[in-house]
C-alpha positions as CSV (number, residue, x, y, z in Angstrom):
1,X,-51.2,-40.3,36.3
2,X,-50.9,-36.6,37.9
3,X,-53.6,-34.7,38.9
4,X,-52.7,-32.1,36.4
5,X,-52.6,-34.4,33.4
6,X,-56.7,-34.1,33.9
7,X,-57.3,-30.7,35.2
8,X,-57.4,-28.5,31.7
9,X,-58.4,-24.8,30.8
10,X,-59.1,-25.8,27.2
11,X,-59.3,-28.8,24.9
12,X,-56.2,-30.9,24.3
13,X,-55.0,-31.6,21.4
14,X,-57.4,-34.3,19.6
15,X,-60.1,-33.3,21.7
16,X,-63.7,-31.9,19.8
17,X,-65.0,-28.3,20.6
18,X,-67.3,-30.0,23.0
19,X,-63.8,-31.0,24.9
20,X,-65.0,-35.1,23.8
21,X,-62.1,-37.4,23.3
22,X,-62.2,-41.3,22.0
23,X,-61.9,-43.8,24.8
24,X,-59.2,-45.2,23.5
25,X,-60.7,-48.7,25.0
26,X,-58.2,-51.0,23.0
27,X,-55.2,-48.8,24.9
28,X,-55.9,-49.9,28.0
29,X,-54.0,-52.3,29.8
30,X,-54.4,-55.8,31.2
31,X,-53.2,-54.3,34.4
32,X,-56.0,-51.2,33.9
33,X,-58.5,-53.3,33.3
34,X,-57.7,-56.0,36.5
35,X,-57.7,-52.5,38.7
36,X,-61.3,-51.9,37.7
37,X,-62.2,-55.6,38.0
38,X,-60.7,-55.2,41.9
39,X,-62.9,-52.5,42.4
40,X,-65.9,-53.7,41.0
41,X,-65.5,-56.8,42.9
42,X,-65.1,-55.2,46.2
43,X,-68.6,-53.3,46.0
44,X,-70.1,-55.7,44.5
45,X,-69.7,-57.6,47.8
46,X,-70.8,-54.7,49.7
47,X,-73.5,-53.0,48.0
48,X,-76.7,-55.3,48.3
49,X,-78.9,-54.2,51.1
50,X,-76.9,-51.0,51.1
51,X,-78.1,-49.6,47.5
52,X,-81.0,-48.3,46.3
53,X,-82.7,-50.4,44.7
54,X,-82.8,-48.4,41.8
55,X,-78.9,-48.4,41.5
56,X,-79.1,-51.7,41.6
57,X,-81.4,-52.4,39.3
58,X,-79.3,-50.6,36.4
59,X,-76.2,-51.9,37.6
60,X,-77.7,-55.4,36.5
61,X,-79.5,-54.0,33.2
62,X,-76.0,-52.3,32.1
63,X,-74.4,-55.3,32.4
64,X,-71.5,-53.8,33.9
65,X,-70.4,-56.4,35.5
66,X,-68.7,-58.4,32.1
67,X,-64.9,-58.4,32.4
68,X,-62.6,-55.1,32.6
69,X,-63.5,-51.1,31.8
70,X,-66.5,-51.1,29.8
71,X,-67.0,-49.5,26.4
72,X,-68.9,-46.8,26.4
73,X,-69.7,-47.4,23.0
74,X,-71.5,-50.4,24.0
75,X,-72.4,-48.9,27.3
76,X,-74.0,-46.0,25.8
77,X,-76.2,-48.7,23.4
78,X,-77.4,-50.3,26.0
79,X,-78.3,-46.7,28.0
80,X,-79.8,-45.4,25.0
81,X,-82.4,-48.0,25.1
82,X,-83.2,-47.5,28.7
83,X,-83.6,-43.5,29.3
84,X,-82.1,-42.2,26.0
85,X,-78.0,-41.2,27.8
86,X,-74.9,-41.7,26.5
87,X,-71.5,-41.5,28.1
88,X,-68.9,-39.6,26.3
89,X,-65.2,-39.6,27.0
90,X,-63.5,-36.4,28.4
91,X,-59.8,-36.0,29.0
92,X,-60.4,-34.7,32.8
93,X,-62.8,-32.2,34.2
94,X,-64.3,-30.2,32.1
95,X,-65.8,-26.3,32.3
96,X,-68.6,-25.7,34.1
97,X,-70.7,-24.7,30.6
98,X,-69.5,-27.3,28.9
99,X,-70.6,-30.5,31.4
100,X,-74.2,-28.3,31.9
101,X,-74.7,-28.1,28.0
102,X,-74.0,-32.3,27.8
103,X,-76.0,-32.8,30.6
104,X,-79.0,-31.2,29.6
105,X,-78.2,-33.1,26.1
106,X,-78.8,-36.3,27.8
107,X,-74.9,-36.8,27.7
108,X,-72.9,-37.7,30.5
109,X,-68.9,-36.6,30.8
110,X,-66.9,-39.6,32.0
111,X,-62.9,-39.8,32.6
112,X,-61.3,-42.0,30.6
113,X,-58.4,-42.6,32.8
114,X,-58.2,-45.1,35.9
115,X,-56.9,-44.6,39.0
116,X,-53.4,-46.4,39.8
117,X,-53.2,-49.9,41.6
118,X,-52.1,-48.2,44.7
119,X,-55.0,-46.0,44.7
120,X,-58.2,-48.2,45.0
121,X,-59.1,-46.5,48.7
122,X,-59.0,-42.8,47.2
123,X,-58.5,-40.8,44.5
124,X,-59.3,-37.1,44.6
125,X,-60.0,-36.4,40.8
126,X,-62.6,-38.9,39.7
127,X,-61.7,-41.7,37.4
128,X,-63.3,-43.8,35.0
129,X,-64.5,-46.3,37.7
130,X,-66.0,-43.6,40.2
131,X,-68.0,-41.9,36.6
132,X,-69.3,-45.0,35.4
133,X,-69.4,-47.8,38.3
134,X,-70.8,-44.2,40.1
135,X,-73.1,-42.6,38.1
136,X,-73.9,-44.3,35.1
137,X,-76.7,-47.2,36.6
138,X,-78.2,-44.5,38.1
139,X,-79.0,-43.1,34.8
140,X,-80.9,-46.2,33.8
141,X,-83.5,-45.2,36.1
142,X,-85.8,-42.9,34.5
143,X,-87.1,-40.5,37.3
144,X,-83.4,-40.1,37.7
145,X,-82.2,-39.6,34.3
146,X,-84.8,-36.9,34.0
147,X,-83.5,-35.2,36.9
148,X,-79.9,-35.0,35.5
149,X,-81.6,-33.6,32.2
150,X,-82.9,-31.0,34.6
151,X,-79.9,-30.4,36.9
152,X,-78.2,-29.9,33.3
153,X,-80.5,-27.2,31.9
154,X,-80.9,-25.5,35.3
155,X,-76.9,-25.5,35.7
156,X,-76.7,-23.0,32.6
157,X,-79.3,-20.8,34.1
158,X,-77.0,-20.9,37.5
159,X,-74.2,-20.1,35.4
160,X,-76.1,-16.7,34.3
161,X,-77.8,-15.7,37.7
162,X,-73.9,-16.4,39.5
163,X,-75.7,-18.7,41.9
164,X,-73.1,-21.9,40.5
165,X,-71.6,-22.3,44.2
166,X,-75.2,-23.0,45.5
167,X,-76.4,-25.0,42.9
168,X,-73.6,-27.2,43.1
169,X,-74.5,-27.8,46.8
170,X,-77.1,-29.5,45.2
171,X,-75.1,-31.9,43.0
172,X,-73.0,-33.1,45.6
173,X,-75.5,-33.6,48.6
174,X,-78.1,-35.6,45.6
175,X,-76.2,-37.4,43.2
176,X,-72.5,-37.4,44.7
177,X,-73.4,-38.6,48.3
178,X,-77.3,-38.5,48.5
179,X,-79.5,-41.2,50.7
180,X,-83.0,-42.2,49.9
181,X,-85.4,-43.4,52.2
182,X,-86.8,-47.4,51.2
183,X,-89.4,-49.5,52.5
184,X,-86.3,-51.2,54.1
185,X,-84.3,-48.3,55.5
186,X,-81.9,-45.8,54.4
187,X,-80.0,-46.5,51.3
188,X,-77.1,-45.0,49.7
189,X,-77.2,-43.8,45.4
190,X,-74.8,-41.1,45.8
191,X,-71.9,-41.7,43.4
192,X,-69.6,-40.7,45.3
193,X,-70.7,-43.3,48.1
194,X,-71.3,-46.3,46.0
195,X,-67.9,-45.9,44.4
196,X,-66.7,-45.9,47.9
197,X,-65.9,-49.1,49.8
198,X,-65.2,-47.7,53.1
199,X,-67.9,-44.2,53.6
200,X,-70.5,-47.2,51.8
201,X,-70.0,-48.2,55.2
202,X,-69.5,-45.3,57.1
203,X,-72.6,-43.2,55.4
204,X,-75.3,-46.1,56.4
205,X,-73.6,-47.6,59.7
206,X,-71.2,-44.9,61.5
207,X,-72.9,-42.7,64.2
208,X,-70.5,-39.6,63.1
209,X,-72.4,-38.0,60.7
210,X,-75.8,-36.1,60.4
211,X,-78.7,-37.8,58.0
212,X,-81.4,-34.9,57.4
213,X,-84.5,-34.5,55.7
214,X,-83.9,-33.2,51.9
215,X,-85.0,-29.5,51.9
216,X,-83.6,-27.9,48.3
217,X,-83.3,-24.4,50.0
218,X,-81.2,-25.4,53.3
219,X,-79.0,-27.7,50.7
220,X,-77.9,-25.4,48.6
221,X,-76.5,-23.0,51.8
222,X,-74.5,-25.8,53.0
223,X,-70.8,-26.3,52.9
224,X,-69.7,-29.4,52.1
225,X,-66.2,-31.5,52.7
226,X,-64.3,-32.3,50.3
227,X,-61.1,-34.1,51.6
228,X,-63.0,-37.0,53.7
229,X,-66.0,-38.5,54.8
230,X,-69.0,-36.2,54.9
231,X,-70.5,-35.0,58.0
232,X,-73.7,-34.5,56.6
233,X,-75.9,-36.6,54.3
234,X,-79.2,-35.3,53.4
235,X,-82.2,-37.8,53.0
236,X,-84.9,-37.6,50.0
237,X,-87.8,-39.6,50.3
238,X,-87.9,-40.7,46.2
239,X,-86.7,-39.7,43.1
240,X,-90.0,-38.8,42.2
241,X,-90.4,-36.3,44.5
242,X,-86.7,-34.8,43.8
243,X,-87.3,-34.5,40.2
244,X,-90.6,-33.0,41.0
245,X,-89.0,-30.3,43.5
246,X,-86.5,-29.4,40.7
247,X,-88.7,-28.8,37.8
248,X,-91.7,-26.6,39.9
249,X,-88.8,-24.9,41.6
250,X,-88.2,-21.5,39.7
251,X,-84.8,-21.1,40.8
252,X,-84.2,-17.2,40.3
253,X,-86.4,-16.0,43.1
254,X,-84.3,-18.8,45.3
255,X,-81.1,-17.8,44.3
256,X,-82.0,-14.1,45.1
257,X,-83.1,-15.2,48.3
258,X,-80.5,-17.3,49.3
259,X,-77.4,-15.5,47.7
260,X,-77.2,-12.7,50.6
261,X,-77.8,-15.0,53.3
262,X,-74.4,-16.5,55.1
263,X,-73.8,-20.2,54.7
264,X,-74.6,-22.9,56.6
265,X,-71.5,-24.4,58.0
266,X,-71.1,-28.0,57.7
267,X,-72.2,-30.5,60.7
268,X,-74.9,-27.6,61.7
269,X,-78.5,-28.5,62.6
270,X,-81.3,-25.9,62.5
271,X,-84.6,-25.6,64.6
272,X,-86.3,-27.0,61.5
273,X,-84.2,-29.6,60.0
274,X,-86.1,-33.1,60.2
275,X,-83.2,-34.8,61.7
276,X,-83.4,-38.6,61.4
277,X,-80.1,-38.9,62.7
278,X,-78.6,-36.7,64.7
279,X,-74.5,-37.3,64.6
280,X,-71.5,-37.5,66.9
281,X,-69.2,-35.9,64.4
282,X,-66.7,-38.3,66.1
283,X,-64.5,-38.7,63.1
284,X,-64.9,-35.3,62.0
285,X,-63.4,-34.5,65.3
286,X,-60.3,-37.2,64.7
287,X,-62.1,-39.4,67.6
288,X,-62.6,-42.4,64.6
């Protein structure tokens, strides 16, 4: 499918006021549903001793490994009785308000579409495999669940304050490519690592990129790549204590203090970063 089939300025036809869609699970295809069984099998291989525990813990209680693209009806039964989510089916990305207002509703937007055969190693718009193999066991944790319920509300408020660049710094460096510290090293819950066969490598094992102490201030001045591996990867020490640091943070004094100050480019490391490791950026200099 073409990227712009999924990239919309307003509902499709069929689609709700709150831009929700049926799956359409019986229209998938025996060849759709082998794509996301090749995918799931290939992290499923790589994964332990690489994710947290707490992503694996609700990959197992999700039961997402059964055969093919999951149901979200089902899916979202089984959530509900974990942390109270649901996944909903969108026809592509959505507007900002719209996947704030869902997420602060305890609902969580989800592609229906999955990437083609020949691109299991990359897709840039994310699929129905990167939003639920991703995202979705991570939301079976409840410390983590709350904090998407908070990321949700707090997005709105962003919207308001035009701070929506910096608090989506936030998004990507936690729940799109974060790393938590365990009793038994750096893991990875980052969706957009565990959805990943080769950076679920490269983020724990390469000596390329920066791993940095969490700090919710110098995270949300930081650019961030899009179009490959990243050269930073910042490092909470629990979910707890990122939940906690997002609901006692008010947020308007930060964004007024952080708005006029430049941006922190990417790779950079400041006097008082707690670096735990302190990269090469060889393959951000083509050297890998």
């Amino acid at each position: 499918m073409k990227k712009e089939t999924h990239v919309l300025d307003r509902p499709p036809e069929g689609a709700a006021p709150d831009w929700t869609i049926p799956q359409g699970w019986n229209a998938y295809t025996p060849e759709e549903h082998a794509t996301w069984d090749t995918l799931f099998a290939r992290q499923a291989k790589l994964l332990p001793g690489r994710a947290s525990a707490a992503y694996l813990k609700g990959l197992e209680a999700l039961r997402l490994s059964e055969y093919g693209i999951p149901d979200f009806e089902e899916l979202s039964d089984r959530l509900m009785r974990l942390t109270g989510w649901r996944v909903v089916a969108v026809p592509g990305l959505v507007p900002d308000d719209v996947f704030f207002d869902h997420m602060a509703n305890r609902r969580f937007v989800a592609g229906n579409f999955i990437r083609r055969p020949d691109q299991l190693d990359y897709i840039q718009e994310p699929d129905v495999f990167h939003d639920v193999f991703g995202h979705v066991p991570m939301l079976a944790d409840p410390v983590f669940a709350d904090y998407l319920e908070a990321y949700g509300r707090g997005g709105m408020r962003a919207l308001e304050l035009g701070a929506l660049k910096q608090l989506g710094r936030l998004y990507w460096y936690t729940v799109e490519f974060g790393l938590i510290e365990e009793a038994e090293g750096l893991r990875i819950y980052g969706s957009g690592i565990v959805s990943s066969s080769a950076e679920s490598v490269f983020a724990l094992d390469s000596d390329s990129p920066n791993r940095i102490g969490f700090d919710m201030k110098r995270v949300m001045r930081t650019d961030y790549r899009i179009d490959d591996f990243q050269q930073n990867y910042f490092v909470i020490p629990s979910f707890e204590e990122l939940l906690r640091q997002t609901v006692e943070t008010d947020f308007a004094p930060l964004y007024a203090e952080i708005l006029p100050q430049p941006d922190i480019p990417i790779a950079a490391i400041l006097p008082e970063d707690r670096v735990i490791t302190r990269g090469t950026q060889a393959h951000a200099n083509g050297k890998a």
